[in-house]
C-alpha positions in Angstrom: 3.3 5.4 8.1 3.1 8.1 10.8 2.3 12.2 10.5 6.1 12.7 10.7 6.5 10.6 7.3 3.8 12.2 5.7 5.1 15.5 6.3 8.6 14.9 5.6 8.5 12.4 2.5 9.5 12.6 -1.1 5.8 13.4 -2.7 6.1 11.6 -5.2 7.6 8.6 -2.8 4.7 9.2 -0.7 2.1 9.3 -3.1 3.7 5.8 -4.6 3.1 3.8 -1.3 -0.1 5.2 -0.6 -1.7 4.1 -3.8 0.0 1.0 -3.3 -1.7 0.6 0.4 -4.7 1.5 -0.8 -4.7 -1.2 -3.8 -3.1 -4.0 -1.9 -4.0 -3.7 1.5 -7.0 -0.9 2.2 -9.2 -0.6 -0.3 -10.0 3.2 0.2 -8.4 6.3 1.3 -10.5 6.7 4.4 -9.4 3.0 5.6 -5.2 3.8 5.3 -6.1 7.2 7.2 -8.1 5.5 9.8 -5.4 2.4 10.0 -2.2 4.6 10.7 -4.5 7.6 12.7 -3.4 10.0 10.2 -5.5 13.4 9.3 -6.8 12.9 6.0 -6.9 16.0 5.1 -3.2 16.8 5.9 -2.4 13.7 3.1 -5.0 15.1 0.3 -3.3 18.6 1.2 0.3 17.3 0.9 -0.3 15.6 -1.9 -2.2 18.2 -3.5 0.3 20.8 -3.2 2.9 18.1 -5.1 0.1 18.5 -7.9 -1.8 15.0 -7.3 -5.6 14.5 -7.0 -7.4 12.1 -5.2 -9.9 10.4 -7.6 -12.4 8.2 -5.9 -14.0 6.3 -7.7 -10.0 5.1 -9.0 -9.1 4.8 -5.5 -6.0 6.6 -6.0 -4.0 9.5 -6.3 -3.1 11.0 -9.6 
């Protein structure tokens, strides 16, 4: 996963596989961000503007 993906994805793609990283691989948001150096806000933004929230304590995006 690289900024380039991130901004140019399918939100709904995007927000699919980084649930799934989180779940399967991660753990937490701030562990996929700090993984693949990406800007974490720049995710929560992209994925917030698709309409999807990040809930913590679910560890995913909904």
């Amino acid at each position: 996963m690289t900024p380039e993906k991130v901004a140019t994805m399918d939100p709904i793609m995007l927000m699919s596989i980084v649930n799934m990283k989180i779940r399967d691989e991660f753990g937490d948001l701030h562990c996929l961000v700090r993984f693949y150096e990406l800007d974490q806000d720049v995710l929560v933004k992209r994925l917030a503007e698709a309409g999807f929230e990040y809930l913590e304590d679910a560890k995913q995006f909904r």
